[in-house]
Backbone as a ProteinNet text record, in pm:
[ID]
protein_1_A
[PRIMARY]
XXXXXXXXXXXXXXXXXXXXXXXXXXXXXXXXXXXXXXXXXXXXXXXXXXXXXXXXXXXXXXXXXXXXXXXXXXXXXXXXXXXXXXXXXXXXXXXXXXXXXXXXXXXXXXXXXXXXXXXXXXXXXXXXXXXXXXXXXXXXXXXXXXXXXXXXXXXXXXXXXXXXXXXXXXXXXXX
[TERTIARY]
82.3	0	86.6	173.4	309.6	348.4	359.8	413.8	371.6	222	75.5	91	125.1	114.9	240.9	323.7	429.7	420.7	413.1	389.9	327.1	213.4	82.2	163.3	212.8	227.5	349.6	439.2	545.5	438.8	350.5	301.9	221.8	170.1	98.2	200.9	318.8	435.9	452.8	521.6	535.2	430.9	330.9	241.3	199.3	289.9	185.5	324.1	455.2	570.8	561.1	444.8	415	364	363.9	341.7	372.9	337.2	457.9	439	511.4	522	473.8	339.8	233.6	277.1	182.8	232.7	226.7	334.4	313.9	448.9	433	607.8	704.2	825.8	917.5	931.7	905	942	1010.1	1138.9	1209.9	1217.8	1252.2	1232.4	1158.5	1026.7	924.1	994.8	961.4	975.6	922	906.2	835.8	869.3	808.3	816.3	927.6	1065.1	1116.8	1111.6	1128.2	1144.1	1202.9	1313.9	1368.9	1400.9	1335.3	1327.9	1469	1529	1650.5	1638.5	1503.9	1510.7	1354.8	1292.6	1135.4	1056.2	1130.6	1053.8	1119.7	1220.7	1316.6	1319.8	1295.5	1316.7	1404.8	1404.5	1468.2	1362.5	1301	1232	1271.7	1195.5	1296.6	1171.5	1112.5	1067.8	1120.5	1112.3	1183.3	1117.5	1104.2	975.9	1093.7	990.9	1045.6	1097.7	1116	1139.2	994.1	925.5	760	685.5	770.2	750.2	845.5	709.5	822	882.1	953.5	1000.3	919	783.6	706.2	598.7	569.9	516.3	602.8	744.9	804.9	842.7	836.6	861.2	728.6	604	482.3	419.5	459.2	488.8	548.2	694.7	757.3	689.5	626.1	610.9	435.4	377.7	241.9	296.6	389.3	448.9	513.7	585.7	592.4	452.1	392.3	242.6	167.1	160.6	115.4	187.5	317.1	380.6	386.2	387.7	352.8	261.8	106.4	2.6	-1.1	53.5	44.3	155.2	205.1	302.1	249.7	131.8	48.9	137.9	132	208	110.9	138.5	94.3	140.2	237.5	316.5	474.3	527.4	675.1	800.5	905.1	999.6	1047.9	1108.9	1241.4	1317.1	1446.2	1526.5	1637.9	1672.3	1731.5	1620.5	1693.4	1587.6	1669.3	1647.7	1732.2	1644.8	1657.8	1578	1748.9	1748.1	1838.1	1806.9	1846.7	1824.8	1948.5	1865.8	1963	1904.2	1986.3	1951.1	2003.6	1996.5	2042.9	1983.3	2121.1	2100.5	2105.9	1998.4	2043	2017.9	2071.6	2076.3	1989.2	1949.7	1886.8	1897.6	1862.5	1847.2	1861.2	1792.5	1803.2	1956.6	1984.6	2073.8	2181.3	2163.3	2266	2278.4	2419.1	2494.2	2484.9	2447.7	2465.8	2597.4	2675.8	2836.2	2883	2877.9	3000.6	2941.2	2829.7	2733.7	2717.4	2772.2	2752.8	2644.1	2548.8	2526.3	2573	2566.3	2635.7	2551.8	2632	2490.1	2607.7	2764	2826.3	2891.9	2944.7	3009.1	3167.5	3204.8	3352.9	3375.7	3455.8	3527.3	3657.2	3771.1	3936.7	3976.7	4031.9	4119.1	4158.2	4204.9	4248.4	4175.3	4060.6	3985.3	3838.4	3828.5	3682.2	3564.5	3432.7	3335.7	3387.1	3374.7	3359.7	3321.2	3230	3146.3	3213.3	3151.5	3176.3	3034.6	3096.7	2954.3	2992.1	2892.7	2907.6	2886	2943.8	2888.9	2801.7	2798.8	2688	2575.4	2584.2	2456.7	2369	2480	2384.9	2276.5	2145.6	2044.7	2010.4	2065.4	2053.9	1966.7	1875	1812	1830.9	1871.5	1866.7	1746.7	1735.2	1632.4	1666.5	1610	1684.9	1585.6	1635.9	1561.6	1593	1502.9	1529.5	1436.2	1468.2	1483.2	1475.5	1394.6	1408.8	1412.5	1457.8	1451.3	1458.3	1371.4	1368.9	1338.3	1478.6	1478.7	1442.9	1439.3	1435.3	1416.7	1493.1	1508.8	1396.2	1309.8	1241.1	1235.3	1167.2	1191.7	983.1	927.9	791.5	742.9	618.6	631.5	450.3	397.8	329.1	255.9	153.4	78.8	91.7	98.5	72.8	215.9	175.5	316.8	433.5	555.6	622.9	583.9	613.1	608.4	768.4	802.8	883.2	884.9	940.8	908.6	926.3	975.1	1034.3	883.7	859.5	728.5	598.4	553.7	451	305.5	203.4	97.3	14.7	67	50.3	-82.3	-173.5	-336.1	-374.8	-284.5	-352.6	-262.8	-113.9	-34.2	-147.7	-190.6	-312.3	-387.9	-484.2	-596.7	-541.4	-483.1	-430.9	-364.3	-275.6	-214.3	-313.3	-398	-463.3	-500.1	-588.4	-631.5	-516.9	-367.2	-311.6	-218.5	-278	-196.2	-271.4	-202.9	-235.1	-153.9	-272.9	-259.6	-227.1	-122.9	-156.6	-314.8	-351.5	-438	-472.2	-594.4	-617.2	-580.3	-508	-431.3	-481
-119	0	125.2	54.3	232.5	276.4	133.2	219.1	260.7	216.8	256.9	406.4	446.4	591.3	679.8	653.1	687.7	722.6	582.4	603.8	721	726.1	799.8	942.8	973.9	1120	1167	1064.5	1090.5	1091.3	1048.6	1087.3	1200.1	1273.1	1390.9	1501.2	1444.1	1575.9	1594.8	1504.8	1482.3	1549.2	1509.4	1580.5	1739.3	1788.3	1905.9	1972.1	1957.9	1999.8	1958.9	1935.6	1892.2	2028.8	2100.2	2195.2	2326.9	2448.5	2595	2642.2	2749.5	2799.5	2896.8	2921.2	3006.4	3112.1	3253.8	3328.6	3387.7	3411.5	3357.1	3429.9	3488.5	3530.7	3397.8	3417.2	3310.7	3298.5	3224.7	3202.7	3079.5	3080.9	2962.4	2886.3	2759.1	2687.5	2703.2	2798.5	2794	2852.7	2886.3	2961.2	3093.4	3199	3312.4	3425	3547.2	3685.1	3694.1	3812.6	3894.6	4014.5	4128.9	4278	4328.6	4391.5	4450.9	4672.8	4721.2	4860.7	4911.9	4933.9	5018.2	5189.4	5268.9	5384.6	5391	5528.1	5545.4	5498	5527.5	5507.4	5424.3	5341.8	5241	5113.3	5046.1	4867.4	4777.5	4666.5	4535.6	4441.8	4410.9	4303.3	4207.4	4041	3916.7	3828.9	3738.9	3613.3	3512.3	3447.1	3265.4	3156.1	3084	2992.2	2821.9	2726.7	2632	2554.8	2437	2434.2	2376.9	2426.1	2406.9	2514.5	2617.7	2758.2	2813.1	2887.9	2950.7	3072.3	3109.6	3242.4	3325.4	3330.3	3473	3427.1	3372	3307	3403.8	3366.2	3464.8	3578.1	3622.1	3808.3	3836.3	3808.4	3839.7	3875.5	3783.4	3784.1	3861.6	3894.7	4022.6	4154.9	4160.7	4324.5	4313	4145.7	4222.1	4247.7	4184	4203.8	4402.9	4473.9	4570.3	4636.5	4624.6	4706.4	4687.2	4560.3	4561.8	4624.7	4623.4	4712	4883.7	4899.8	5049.4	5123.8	5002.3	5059	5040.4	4969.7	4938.9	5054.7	5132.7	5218.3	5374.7	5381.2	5487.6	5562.8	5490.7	5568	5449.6	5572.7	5519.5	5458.8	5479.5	5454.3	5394.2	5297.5	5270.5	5244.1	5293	5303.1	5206.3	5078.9	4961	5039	5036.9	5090.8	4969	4863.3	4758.2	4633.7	4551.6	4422.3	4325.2	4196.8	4115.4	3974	3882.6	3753.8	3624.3	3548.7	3450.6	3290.9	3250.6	3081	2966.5	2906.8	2781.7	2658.5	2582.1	2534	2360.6	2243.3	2080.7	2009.4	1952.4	1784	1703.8	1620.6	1495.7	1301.1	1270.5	1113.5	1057.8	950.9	831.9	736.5	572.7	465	354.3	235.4	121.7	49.9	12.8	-27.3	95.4	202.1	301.5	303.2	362.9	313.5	447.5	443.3	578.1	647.8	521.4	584.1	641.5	536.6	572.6	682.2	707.3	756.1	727.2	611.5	525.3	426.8	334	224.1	112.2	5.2	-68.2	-228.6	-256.8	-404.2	-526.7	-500.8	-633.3	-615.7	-694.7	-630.3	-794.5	-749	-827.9	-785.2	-948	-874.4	-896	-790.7	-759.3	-775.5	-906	-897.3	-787.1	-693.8	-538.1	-449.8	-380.1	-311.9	-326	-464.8	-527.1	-530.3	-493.6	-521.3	-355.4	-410.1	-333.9	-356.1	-214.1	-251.1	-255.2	-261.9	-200.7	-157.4	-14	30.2	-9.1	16	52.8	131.6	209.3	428.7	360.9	282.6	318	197.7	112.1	68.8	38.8	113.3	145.4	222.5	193.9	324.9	411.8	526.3	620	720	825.9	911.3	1015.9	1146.7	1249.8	1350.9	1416.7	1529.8	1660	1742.9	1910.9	1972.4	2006	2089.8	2252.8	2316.4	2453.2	2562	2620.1	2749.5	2893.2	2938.8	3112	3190.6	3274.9	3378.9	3549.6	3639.2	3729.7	3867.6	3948.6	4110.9	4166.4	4277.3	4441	4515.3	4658.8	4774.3	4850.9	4925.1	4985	5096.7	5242.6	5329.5	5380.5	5406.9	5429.6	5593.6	5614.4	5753.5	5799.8	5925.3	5933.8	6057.7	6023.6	6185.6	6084.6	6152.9	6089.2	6050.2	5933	5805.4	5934	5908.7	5948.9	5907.7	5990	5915.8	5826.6	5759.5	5665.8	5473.7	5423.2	5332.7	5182	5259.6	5171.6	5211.9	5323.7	5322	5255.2	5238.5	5160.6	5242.6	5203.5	5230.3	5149.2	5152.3	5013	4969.8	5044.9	5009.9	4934.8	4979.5	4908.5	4783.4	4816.1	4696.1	4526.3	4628.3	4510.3	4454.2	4566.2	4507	4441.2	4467.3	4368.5	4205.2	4246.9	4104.9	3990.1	4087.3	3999.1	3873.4	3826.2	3696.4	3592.3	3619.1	3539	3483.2	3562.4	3534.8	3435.8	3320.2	3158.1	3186.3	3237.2	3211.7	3082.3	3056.7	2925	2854.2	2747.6	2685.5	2690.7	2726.1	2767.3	2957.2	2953.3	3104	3243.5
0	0	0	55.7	72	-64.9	-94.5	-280	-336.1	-315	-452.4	-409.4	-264.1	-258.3	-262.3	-241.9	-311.7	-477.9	-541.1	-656.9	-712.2	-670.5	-651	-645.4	-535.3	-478.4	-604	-624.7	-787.1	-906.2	-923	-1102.4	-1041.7	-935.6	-893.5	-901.4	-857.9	-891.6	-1023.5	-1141.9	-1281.2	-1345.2	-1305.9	-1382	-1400	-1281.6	-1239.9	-1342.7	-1363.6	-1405.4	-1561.8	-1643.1	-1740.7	-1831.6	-1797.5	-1840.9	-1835.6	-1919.7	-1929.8	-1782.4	-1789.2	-1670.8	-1668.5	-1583.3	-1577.7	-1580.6	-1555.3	-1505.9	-1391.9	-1288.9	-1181.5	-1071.6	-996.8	-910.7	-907.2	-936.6	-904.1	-730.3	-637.8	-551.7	-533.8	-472.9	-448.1	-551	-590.2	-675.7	-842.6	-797.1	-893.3	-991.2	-1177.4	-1225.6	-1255.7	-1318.2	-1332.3	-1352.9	-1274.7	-1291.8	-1173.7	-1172.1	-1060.7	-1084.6	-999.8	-1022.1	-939.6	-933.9	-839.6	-891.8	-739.3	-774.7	-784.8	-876.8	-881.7	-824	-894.3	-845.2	-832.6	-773.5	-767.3	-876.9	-1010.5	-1144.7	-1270	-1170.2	-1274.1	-1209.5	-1287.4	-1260.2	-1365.2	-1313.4	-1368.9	-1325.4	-1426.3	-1464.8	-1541	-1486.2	-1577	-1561.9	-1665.2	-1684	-1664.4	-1657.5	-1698	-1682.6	-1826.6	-1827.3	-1825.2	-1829.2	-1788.8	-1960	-1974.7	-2121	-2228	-2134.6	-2259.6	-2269.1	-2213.3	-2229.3	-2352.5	-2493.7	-2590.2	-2532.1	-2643.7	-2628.2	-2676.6	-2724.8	-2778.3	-2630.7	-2543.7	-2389.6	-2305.1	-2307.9	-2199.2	-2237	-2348.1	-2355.2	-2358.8	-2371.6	-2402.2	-2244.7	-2122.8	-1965.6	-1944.8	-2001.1	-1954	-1965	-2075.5	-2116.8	-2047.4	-2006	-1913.9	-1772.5	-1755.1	-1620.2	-1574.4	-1719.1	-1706.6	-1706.2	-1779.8	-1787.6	-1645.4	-1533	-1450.9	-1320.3	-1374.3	-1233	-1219	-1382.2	-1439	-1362	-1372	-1306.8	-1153.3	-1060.9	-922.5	-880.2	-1004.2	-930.7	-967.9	-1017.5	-1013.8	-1146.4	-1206.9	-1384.5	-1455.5	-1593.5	-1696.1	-1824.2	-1847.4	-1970.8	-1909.4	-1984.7	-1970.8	-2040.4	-2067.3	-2181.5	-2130.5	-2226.7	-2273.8	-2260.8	-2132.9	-2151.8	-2230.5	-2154.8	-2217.2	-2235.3	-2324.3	-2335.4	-2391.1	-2324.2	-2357.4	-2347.2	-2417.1	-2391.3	-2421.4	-2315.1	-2308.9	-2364.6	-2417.5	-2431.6	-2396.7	-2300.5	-2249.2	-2329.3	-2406.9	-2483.7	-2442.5	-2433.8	-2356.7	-2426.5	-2520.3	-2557.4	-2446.1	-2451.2	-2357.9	-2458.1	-2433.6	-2498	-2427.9	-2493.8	-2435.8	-2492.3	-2426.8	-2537.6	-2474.6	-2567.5	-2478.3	-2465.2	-2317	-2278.8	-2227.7	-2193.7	-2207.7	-2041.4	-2053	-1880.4	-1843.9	-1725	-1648.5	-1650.7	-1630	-1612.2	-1734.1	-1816.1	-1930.5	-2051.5	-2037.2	-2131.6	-2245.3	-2291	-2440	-2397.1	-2497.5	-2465.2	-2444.1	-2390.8	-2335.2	-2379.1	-2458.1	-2521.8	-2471.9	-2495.8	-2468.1	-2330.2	-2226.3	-2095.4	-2082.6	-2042.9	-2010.7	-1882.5	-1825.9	-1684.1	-1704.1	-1701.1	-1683.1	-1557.7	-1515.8	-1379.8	-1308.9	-1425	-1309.6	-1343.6	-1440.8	-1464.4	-1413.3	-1364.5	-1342.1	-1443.1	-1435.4	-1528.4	-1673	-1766.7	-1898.7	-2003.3	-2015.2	-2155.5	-2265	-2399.4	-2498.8	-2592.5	-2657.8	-2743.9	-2877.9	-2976.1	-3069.3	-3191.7	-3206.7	-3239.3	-3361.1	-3437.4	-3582.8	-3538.8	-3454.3	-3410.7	-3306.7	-3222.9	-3032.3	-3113.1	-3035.6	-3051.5	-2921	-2987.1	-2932	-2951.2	-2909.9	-2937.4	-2821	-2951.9	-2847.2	-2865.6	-2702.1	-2702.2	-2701.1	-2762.4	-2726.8	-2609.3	-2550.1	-2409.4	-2414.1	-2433.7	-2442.3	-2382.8	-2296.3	-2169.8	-2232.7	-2214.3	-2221	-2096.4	-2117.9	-1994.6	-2035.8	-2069.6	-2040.8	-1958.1	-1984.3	-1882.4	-1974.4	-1881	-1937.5	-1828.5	-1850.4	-1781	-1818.8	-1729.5	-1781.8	-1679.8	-1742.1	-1707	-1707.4	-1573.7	-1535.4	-1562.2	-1619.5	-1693.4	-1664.7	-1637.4	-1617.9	-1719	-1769.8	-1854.1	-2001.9	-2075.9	-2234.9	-2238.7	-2309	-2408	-2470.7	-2442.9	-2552.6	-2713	-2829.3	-2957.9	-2968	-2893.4	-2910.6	-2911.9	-3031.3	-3053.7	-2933.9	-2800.1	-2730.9	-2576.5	-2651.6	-2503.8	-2500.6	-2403.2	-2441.1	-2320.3	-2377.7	-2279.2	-2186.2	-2024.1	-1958.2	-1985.7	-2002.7	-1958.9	-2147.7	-2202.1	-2359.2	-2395.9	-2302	-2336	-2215.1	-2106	-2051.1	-2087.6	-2164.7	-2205.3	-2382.9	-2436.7	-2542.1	-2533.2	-2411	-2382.8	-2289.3	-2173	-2118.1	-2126.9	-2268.7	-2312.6	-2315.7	-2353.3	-2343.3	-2221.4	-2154.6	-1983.9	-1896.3	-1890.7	-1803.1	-1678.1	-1610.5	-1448.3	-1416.1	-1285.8	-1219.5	-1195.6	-1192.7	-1111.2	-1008.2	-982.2	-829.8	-761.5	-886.7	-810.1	-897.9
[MASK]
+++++++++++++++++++++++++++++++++++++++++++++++++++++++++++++++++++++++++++++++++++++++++++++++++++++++++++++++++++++++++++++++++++++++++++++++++++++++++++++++++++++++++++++++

């Protein structure tokens, strides 16, 4: 019975990590939104989604994330001062028979008096399959502005950058 719940409580975790990364504050572990106030009317803002999160998902989070702090900070409009979006990008292998250790597959094994147990692979007919795993993360500096938009191509207007992006913003569950 211990295992069925064990088991149980592991495909309840797996599952819940099955999907993008909401939008949502990063706390501890989690992924998400940070902001830290540099001055009264300047920030550093950053996304970071997990790897089933795209990259038009996490800059699309960033810039509602600027538009919502715009307005909780009693301004209306906010200039890109910098902007940057990052990608961490991980092959990983897999395949039947493949050794933890040696990271080849391992189909024949021998034991050497002084080396002990050793495999051998073989590169054109181990099967192997690899996966690409890929991470975004975007900042930006932004600078908080109040009265009508500059005509500049880097400002934006928090209350229309809201109500435009809104529909595509996936809250957590429950939250």
């Amino acid at each position: 019975m211990r295992c069925v719940l064990i088991t149980l409580a592991s495909l309840a975790v797996l599952g819940g990590c099955a999907t993008p990364t909401p939008y949502q504050a990063a706390d501890g572990s989690r992924r998400g939104f940070t902001e830290t106030r540099i001055e009264t009317n300047r920030y550093r803002i950053s996304f970071e989604g997990n790897s089933l999160t795209d990259r038009e998902t996490v800059e699309t989070y960033l810039l509602y994330r600027a538009s919502e702090l715009t307005v909780e900070n009693g301004f209306d409009h906010f200039t890109v001062v910098d902007r940057a979006t990052d990608e961490e990008t991980r092959v990983m292998a897999s395949g039947i028979g493949r050794s933890p250790y040696s990271g080849f597959n391992v189909h024949y094994a021998y034991f050497h008096p002084r080396w002990g147990w050793r495999g051998w692979h073989d590169p054109f007919w181990d099967d192997v399959n690899y996966r690409e795993s890929t991470r975004y993360e975007a900042s930006a500096e932004i600078y908080l502005g109040r009265g009508t938009k500059p005509d500049d191509p880097s400002a934006f207007d928090a209350r229309d950058v809201m109500s435009n992006l809104g529909d595509q913003i996936v809250r957590p569950e429950g939250g």
